[in-house]
C-alpha positions as a LaTeX table, in Angstrom:
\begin{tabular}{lrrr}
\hline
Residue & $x$ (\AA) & $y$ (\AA) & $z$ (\AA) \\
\hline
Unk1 & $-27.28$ & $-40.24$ & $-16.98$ \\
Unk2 & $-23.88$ & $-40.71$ & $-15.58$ \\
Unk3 & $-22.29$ & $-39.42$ & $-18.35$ \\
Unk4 & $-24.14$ & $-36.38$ & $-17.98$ \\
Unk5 & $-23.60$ & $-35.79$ & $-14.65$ \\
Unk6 & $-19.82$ & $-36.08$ & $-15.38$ \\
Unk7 & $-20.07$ & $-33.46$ & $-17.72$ \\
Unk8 & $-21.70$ & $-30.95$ & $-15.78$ \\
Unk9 & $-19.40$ & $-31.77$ & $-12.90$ \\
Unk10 & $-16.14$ & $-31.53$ & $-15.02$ \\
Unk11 & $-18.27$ & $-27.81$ & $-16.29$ \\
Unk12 & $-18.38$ & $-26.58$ & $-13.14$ \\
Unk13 & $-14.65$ & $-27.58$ & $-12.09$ \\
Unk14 & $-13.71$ & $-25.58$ & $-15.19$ \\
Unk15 & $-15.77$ & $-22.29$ & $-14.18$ \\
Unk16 & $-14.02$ & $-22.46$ & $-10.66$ \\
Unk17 & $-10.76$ & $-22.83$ & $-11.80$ \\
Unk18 & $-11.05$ & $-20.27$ & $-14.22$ \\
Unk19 & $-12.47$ & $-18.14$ & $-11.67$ \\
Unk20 & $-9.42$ & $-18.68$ & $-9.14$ \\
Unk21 & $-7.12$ & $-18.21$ & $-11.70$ \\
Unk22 & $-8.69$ & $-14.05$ & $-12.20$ \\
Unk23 & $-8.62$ & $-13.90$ & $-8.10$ \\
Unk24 & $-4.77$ & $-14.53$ & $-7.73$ \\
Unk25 & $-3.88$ & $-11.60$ & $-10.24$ \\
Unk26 & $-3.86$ & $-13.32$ & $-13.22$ \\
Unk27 & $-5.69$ & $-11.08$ & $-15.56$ \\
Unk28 & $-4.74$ & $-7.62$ & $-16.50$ \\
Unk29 & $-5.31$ & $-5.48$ & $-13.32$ \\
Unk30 & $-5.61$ & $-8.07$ & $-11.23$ \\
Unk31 & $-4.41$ & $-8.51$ & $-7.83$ \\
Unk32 & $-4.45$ & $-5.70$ & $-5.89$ \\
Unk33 & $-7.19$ & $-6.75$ & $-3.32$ \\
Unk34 & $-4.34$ & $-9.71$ & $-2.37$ \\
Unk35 & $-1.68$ & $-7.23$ & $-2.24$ \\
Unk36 & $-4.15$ & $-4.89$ & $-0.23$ \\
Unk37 & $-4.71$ & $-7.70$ & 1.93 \\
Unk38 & $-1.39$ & $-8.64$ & 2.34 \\
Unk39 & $-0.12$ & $-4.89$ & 3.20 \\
Unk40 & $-3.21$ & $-4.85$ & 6.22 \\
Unk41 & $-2.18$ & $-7.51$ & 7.68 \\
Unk42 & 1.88 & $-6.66$ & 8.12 \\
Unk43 & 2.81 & $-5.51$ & 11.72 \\
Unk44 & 4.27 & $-2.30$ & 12.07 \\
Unk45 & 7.55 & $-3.93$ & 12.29 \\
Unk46 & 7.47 & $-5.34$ & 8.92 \\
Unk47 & 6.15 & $-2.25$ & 7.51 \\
Unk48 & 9.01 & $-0.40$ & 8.94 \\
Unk49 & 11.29 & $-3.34$ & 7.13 \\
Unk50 & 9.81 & $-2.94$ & 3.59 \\
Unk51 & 10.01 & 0.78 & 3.70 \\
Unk52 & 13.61 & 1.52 & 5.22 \\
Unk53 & 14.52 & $-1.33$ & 2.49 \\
Unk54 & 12.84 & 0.70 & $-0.11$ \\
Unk55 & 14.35 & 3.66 & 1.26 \\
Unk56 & 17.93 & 2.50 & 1.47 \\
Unk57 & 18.18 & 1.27 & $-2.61$ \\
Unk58 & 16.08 & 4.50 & $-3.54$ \\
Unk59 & 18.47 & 7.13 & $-1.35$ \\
Unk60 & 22.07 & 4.87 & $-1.13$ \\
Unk61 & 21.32 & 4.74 & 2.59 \\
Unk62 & 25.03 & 3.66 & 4.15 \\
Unk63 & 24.83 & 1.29 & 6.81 \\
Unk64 & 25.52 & 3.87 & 9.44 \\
Unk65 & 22.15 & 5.91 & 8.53 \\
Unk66 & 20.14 & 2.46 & 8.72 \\
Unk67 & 19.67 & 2.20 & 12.25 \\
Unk68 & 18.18 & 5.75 & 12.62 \\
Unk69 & 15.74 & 6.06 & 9.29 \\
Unk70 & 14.12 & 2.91 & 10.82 \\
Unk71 & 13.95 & 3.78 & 14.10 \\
Unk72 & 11.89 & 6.90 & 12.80 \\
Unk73 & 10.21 & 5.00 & 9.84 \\
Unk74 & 9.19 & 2.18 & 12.98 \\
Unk75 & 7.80 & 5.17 & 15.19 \\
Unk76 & 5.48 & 6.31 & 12.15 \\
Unk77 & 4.66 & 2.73 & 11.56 \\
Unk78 & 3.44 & 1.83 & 15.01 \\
Unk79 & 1.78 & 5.75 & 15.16 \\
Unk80 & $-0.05$ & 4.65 & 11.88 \\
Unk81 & $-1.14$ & 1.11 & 13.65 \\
Unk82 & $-2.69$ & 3.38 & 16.41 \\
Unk83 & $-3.95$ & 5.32 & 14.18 \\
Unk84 & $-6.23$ & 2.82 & 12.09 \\
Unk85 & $-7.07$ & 1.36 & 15.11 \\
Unk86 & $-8.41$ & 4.82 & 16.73 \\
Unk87 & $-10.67$ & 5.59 & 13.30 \\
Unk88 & $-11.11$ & 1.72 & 12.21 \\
Unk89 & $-15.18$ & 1.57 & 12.72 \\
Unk90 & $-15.22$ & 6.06 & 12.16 \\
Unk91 & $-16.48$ & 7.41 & 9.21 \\
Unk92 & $-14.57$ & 10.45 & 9.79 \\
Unk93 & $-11.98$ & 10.01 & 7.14 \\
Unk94 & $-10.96$ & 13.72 & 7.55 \\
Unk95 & $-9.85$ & 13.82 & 10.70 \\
Unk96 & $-7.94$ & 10.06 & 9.65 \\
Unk97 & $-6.15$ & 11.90 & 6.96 \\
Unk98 & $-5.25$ & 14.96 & 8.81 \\
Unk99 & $-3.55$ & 12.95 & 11.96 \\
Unk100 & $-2.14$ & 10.72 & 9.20 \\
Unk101 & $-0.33$ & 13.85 & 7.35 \\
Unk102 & 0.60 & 15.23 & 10.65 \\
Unk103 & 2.60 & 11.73 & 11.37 \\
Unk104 & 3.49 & 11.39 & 7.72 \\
Unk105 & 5.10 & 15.25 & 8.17 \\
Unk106 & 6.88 & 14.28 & 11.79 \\
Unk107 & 8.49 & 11.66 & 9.80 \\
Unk108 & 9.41 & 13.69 & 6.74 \\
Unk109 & 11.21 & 15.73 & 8.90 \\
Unk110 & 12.95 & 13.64 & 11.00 \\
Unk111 & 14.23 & 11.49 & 7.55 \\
Unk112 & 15.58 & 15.06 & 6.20 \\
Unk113 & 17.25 & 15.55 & 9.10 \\
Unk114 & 19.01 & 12.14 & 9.26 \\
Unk115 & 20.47 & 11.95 & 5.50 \\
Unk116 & 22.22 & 13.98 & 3.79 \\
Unk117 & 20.66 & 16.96 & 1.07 \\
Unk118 & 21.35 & 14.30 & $-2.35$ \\
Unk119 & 19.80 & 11.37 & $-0.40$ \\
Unk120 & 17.15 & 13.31 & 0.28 \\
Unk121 & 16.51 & 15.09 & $-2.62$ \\
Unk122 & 16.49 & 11.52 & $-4.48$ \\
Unk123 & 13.46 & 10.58 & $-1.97$ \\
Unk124 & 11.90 & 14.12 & $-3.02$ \\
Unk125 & 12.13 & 12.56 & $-6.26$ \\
Unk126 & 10.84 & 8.83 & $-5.96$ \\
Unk127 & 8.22 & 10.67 & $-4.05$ \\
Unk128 & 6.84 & 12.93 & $-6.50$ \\
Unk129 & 6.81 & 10.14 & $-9.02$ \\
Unk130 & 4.62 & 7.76 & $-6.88$ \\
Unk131 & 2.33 & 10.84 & $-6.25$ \\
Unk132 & 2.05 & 11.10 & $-10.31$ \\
Unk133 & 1.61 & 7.78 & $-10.29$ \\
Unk134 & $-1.32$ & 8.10 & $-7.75$ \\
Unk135 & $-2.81$ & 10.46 & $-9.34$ \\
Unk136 & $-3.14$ & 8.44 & $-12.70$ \\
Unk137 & $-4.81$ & 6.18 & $-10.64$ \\
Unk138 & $-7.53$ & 8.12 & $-9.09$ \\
Unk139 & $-8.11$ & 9.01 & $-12.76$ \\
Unk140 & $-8.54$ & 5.34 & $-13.97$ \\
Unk141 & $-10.04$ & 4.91 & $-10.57$ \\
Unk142 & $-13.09$ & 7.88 & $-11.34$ \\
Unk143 & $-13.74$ & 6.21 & $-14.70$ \\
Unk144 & $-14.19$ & 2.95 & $-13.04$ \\
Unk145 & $-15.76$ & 3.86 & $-9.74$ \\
Unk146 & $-19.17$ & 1.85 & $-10.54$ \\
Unk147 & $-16.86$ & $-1.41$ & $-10.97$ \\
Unk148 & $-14.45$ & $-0.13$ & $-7.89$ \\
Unk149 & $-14.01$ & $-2.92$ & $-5.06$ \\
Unk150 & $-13.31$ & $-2.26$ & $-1.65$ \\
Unk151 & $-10.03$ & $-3.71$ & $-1.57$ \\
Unk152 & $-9.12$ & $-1.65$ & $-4.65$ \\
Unk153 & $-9.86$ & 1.55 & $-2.49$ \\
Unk154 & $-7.81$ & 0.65 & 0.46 \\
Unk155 & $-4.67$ & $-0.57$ & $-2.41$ \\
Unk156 & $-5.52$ & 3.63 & $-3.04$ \\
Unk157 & $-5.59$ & 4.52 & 0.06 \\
Unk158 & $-2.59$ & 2.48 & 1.33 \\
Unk159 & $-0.43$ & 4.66 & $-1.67$ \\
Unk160 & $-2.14$ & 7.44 & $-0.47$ \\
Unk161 & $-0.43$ & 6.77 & 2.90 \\
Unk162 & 3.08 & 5.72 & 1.65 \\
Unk163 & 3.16 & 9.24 & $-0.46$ \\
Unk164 & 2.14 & 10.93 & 2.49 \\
Unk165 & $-1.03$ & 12.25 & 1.61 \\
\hline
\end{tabular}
């Protein structure tokens, strides 16, 4: 009887493990609810960080342009913060998108007008292959949406907001 119950016991340690090891992104695919996660739960400080980062290897930002692009890139972050706070228990997702472009746009602008026309025409670039890259996931995403998570919608919609959709 003992032995039994060691078996089933050592069983059922197995299944969990195995079942952790598919949660932290493992597996093919896997992952994006932690990086989902991860991204809602940044301040709009560190959001600002990652993205003027991003932005200065992607354009060649010089150190002199640094200071500005993340003063804008922290206004947009902080207006986005607002923003899912305003519409965080709405199902109006229109009007969430359409404030969202209009910040995304403010911000657009104010970036163009703080680098120079190559450094911005690389970003122009970068951003039109994350949009491709979006759109091959909505694809995937439409074939799938039966099996689609939550989290794996917001990992969409967080894209969705970084290409400024």
């Amino acid at each position: 009887m003992k032995k039994l119950l060691f078996v089933v016991a050592l069983l059922a340690s197995a299944m969990m493990f195995a079942q952790n090891g598919n949660a932290k992104g493992k597996g093919k695919g896997k992952g994006n609810a932690a990086n989902a996660q991860a991204k809602k739960n940044m301040s709009p400080e560190e959001r600002a960080d990652k993205i003027t980062g991003r932005l200065k290897s992607e354009m060649g930002l010089s150190d002199d342009q640094m200071p500005k692009v993340k003063e804008i890139t922290l206004a947009r972050t902080k207006k986005m913060a607002e923003l899912r706070a305003k519409y965080a228990n709405s199902q109006d997702k229109t009007a969430f998108k359409a404030e969202r472009k209009a910040i995304f746009e403010s911000w657009q602008s104010d970036l163009k007008s703080s680098v120079n026309p190559d450094q911005y025409a690389k970003y122009e670039a970068k951003k039109a292959e994350r949009m491709k890259k979006l759109e091959e996931r909505k694809k995937n995403a439409g074939k799938k949406a039966e099996s689609a998570s939550k989290e794996g919608e917001e990992t969409l919609e967080e894209l969705e907001e970084e290409v400024g959709q």
